[in-house]
C-alpha positions as CSV (number, residue, x, y, z in Angstrom):
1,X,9.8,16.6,4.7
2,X,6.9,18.3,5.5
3,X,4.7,17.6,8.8
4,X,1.7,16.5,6.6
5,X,3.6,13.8,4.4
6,X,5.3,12.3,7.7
7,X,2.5,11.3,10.3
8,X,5.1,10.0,12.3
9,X,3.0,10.1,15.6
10,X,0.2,7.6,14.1
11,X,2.4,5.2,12.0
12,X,3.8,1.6,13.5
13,X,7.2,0.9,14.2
14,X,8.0,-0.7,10.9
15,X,6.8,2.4,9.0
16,X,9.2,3.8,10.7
17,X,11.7,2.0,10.6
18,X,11.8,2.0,6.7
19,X,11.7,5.7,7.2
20,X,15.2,5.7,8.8
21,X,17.7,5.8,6.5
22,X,19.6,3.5,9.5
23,X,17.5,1.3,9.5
24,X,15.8,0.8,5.6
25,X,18.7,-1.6,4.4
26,X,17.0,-3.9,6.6
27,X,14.3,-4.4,4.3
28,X,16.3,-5.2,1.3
29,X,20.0,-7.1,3.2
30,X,19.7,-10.9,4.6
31,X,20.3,-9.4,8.4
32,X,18.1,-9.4,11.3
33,X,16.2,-6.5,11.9
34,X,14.4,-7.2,15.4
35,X,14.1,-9.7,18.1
36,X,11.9,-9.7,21.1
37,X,13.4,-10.7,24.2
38,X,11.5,-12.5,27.7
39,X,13.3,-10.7,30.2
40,X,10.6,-12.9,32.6
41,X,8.0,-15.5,31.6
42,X,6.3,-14.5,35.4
43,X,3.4,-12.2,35.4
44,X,0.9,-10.7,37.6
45,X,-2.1,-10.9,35.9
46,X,-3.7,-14.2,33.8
47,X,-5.3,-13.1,30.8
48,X,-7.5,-16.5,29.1
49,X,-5.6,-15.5,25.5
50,X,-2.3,-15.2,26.8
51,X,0.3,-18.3,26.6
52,X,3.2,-16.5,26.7
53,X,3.7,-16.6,30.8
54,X,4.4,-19.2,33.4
55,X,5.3,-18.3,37.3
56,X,7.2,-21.2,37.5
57,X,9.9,-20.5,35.7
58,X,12.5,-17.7,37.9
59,X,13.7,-14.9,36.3
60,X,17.1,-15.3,34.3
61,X,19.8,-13.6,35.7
62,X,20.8,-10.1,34.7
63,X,24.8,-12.4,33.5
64,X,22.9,-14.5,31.2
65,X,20.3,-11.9,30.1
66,X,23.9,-9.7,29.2
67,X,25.2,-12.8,27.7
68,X,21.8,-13.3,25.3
69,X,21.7,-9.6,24.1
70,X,25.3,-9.7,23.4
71,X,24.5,-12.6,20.6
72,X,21.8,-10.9,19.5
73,X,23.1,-7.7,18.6
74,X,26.3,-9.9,17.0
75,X,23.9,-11.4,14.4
76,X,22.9,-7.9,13.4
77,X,20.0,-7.3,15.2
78,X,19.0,-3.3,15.5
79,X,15.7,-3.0,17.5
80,X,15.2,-5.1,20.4
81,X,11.7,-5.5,22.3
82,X,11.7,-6.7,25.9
83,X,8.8,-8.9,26.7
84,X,7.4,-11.1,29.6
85,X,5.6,-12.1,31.1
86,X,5.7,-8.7,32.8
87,X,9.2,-7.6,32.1
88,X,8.8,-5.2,35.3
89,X,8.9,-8.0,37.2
90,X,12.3,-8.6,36.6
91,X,14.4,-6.5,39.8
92,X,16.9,-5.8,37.3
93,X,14.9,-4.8,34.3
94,X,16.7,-1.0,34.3
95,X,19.9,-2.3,34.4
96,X,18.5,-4.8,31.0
97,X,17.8,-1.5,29.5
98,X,21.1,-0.1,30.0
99,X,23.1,-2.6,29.0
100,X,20.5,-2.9,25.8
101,X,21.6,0.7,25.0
102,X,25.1,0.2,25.5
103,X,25.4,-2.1,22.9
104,X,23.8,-0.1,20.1
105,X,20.7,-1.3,19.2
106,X,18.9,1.4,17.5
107,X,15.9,1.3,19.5
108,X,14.9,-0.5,23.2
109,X,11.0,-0.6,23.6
110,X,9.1,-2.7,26.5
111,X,5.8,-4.1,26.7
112,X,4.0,-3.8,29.6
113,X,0.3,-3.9,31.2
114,X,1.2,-1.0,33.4
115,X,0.6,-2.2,37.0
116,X,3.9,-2.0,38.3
117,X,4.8,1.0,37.0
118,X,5.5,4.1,39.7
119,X,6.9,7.8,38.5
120,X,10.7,6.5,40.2
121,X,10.6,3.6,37.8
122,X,9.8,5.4,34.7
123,X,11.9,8.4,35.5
124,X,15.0,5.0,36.0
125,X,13.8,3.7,32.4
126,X,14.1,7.1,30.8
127,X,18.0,7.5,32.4
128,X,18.3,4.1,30.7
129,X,17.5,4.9,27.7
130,X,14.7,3.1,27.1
131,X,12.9,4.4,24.0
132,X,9.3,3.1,23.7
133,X,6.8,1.8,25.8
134,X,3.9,-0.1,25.1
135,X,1.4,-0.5,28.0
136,X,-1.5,-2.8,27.1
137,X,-4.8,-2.2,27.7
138,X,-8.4,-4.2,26.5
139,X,-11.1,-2.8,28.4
140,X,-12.3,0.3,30.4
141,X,-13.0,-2.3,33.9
142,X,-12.0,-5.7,34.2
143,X,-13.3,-8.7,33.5
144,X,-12.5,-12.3,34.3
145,X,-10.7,-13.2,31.1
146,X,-8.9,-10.1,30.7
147,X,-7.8,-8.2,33.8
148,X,-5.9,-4.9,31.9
149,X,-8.5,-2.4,33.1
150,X,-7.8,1.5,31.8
151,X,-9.2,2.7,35.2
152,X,-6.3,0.7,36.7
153,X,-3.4,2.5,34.8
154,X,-5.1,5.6,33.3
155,X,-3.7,8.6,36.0
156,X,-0.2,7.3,35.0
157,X,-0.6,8.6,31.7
158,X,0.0,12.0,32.4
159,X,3.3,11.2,33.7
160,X,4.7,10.6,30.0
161,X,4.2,13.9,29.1
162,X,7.3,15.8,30.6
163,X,9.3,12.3,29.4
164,X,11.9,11.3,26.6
165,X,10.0,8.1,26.7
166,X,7.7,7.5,23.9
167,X,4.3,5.8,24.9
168,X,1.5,4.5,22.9
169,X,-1.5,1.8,24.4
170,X,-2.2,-1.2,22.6
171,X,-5.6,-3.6,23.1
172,X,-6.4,-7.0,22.3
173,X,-9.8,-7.0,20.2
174,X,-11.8,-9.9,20.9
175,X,-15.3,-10.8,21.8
176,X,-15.8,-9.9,25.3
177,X,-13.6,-6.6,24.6
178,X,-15.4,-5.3,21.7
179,X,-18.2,-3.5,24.1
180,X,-15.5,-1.2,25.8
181,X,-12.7,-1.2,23.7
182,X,-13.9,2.5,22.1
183,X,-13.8,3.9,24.9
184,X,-10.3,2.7,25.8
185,X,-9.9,4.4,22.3
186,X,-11.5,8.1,23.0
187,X,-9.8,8.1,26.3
188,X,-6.4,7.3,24.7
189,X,-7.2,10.1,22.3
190,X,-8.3,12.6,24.6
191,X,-5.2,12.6,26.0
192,X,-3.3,12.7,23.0
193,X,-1.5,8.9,23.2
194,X,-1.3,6.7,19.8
195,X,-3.1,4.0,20.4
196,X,-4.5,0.6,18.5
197,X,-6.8,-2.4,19.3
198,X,-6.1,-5.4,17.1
199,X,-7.8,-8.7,16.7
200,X,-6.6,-11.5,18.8
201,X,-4.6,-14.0,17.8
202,X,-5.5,-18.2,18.1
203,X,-3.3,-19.8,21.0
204,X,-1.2,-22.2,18.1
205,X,1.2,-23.4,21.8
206,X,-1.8,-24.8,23.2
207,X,-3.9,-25.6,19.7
208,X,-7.1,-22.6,21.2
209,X,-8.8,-21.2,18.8
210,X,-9.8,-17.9,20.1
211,X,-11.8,-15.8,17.6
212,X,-15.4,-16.3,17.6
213,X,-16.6,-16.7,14.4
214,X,-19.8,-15.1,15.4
215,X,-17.8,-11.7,16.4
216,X,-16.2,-11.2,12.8
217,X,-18.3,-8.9,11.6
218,X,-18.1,-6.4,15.0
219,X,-14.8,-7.3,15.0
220,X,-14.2,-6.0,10.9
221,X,-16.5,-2.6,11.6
222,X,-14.2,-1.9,14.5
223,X,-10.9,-1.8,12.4
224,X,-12.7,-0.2,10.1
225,X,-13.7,3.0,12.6
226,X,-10.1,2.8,13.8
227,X,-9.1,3.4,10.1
228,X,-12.0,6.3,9.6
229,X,-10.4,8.2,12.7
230,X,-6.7,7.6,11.0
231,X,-7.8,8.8,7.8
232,X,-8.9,11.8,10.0
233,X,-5.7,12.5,11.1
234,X,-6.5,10.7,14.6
235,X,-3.4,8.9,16.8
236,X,-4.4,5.7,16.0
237,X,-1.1,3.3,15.8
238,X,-1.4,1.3,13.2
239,X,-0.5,1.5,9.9
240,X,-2.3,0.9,6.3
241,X,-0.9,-2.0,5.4
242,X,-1.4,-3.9,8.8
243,X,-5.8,-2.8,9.0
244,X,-5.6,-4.7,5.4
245,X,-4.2,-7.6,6.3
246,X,-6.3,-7.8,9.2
247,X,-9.4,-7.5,7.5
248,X,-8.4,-10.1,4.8
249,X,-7.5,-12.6,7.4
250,X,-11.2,-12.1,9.2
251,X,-12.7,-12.4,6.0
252,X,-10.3,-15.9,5.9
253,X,-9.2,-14.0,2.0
254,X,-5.8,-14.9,0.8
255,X,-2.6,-13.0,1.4
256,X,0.8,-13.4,-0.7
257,X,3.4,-13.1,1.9
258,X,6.5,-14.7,2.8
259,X,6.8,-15.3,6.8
260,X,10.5,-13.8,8.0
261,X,9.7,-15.0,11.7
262,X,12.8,-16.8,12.3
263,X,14.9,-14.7,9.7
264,X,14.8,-11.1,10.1
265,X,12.3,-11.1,13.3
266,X,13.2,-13.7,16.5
267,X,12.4,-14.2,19.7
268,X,14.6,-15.3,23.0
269,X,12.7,-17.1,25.9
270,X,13.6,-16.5,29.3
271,X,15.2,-20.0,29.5
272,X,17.2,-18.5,26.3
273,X,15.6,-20.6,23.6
274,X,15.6,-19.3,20.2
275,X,11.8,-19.3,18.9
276,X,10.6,-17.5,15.7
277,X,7.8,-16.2,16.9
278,X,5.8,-16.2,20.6
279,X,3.9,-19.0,18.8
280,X,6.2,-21.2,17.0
281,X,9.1,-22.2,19.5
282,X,12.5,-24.2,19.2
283,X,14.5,-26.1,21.9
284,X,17.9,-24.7,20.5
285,X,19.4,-22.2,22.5
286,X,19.7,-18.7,21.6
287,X,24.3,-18.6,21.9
288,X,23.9,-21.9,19.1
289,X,22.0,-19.5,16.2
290,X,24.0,-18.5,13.4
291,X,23.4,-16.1,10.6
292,X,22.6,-19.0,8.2
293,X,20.6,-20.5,10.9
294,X,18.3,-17.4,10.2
295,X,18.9,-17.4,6.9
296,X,17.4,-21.0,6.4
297,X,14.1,-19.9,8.1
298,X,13.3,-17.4,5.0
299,X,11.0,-19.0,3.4
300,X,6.7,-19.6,3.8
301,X,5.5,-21.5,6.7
302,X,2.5,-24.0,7.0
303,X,1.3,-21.5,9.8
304,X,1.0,-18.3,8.0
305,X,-2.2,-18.3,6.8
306,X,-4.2,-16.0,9.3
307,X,-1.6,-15.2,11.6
308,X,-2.1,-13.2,14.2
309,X,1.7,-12.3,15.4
310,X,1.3,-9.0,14.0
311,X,4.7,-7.5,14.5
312,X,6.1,-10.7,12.5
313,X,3.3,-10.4,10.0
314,X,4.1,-6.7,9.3
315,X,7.4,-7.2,9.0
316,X,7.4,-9.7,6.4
317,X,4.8,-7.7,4.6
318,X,7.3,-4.6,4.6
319,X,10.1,-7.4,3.6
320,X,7.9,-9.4,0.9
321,X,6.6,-6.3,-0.9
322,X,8.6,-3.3,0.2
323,X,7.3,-1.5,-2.5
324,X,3.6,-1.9,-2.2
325,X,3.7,-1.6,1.6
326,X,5.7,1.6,1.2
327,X,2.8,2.7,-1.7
328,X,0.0,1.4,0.6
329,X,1.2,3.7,3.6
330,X,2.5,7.1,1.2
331,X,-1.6,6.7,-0.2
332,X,-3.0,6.8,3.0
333,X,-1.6,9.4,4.4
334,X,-2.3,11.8,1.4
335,X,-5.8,10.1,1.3
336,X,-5.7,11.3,5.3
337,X,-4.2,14.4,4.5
338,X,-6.9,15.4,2.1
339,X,-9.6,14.0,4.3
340,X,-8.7,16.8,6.5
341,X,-8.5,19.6,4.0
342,X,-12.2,18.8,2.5
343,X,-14.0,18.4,5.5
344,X,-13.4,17.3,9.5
345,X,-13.6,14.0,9.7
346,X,-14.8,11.7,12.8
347,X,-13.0,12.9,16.4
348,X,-13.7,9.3,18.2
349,X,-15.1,6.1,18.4
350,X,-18.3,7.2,19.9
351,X,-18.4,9.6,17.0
352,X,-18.9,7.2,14.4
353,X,-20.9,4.7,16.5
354,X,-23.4,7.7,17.5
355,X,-24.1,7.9,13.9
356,X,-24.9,4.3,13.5
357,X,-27.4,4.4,16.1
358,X,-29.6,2.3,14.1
359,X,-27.1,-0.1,14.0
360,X,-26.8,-3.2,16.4
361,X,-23.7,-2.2,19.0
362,X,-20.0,-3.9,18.8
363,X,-20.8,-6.4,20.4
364,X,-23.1,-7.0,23.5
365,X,-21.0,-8.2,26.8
366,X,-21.6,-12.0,26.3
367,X,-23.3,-14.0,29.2
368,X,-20.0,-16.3,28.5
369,X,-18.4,-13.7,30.5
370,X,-20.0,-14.5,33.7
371,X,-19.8,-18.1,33.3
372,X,-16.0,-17.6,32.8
373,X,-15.7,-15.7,35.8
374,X,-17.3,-18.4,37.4
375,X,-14.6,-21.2,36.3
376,X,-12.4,-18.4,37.4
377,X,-13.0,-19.2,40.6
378,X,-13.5,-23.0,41.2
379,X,-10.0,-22.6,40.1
380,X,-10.7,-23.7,36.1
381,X,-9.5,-20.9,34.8
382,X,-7.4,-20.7,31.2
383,X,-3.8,-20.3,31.8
């Protein structure tokens, strides 16, 4: 195919999934396509959005960890995702990615905030066989409620370039984000890494809300400079499809979707419970689940409106409307194709918001900031 037609470097993971002749049945069969795995619910850092880690609970050993990825990939799964926590935590994690590859899942990816890595490690994940890595990444310096700084990870970059593993940087756009986050953009860019911010999600295990209602509209004209440097052919790592829906779910409009979190997209805790999604979580244990156990889960859930789990509400979209997904990305990326022929479109961020100088910035750095910082440390802080 030509080049043009197949922006592979900018598109998500489900575009390209349903790109891979392997891999497409999975949109139309009643298999699993992908399940995230908590290789450790321990982290190093405490971001105020995150409920997906707890230091009390040890690391599962590398036998059951085996044990849990040997079901998985028996129910059909092809892509598995390792997850924490920090999953580089775990002492064993490059032994997790071999055995991972050993039993033929089609692609091993890792999310991580980057702290831990060091050039031994990465070159041990790439003998591995790991395939993707996502390092996480929401402001240029840190702040209280979020702690994953680019100045803290950003001369480990350069060590993906001679490597077989593929990298892109992912953000969390929220309030006290928005006044740094294009920068974590432009530098991503510069150096020629795909890279996304998207909207946080609410905290459903602890019943948080966390999108400010007075940040929507910040938050909308950031995905929509994010799409502006996709159209022009920018790295930005996230697809058509996926900016919609986020943009209809700020604007609280309806979307008809069917939820497949549970079905063809699972997670595994590190205590081996089966949840369908970080946010919606079971006590049953991962070795009980069945195919029809994950068949009974297709169907809508009370939950779905405004969802935030974005790998799980991509998915479904994909799975729900293959067709119009499939049209939605195939129409951007002629509408990006031709962008580029006609004229040069926006290089970064600071690009676009240069030409808006008239215009009130993202989003001033709140004074809720400092008084967070401050809860920080009379120990009150959001865990």
């Amino acid at each position: 195919e030509p080049a043009w037609l197949l922006d592979t470097a900018s598109m998500t993971v489900i575009g390209e999934r349903m790109l891979d002749l392997k891999q497409a049945p999975r949109v139309f069969d009643t298999k699993p396509w992908a399940a995230h795995l908590y290789v450790t619910e321990q982290c190093n850092l405490d971001c105020h959005y995150c409920n997906e880690f707890n230091n009390s609970i040890p690391h599962p050993a590398l036998a059951d960890l085996k044990k849990w990825m040997d079901h998985i990939r028996k129910l059909g799964v092809m892509r598995l995702g390792l997850q924490g926590g920090e999953p580089l935590k775990h002492p064993d994690i490059v032994e997790v990615v071999r055995y991972a590859k050993s039993l033929g899942f089609r692609k091993v990816s890792m999310s991580t905030n980057g702290f831990l890595l060091n050039r031994q490690l990465l070159a041990d994940l790439e003998g591995a066989g790991l395939d993707e890595l996502q390092i996480s990444v929401d402001r240029m310096t840190p702040i209280a409620s979020t702690r994953k700084a680019m100045k803290s990870i950003v001369h480990k970059l350069d060590w993906f370039k001679d490597s077989k593993v593929k990298l892109h940087v992912s953000g969390v756009l929220f309030k006290e984000t928005l006044d740094e986050m294009g920068q974590v953009i432009d530098t991503c860019l510069d150096l020629g890494i795909p890279v996304h911010a998207r909207v946080v999600h609410d905290d459903l295990v602890h019943d948080r809300a966390l999108r400010d209602a007075s940040a929507t509209e910040p938050l909308l004209r950031f995905l929509e400079h994010q799409e502006k440097l996709k159209r022009s052919g920018k790295k930005i790592h996230s697809s058509w499809n996926l900016f919609a829906y986020q943009k209809k779910m700020l604007r609280q409009e309806p979307v008809e979707w069917t939820c497949i979190a549970g079905y063809k997209y699972f997670f595994v805790s590190s205590t081996g419970k089966f949840w369908l999604c970080s946010q919606v979580r079971t006590e049953r244990h991962i070795l009980e689940i069945t195919r029809e156990d994950l068949l009974s889960y297709n169907r809508k859930k009370d939950c779905q409106a405004r969802c935030g789990v974005y790998c799980t509400a991509e998915a479904s979209l994909a799975v729900s409307h293959p067709l119009q997904y499939a049209g939605r990305e195939v129409a951007g990326m002629l509408a990006s194709r031709m962008s580029r022929i006609r004229s040069r479109g926006p290089e970064r961020i600071r690009d676009l918001t240069a030409a808006q100088q008239d215009e009130a910035p993202f989003y001033e750095a709140p004074a809720a900031a400092a008084s967070f910082g401050s809860r920080c440390q009379q120990g009150n802080c959001l865990r």
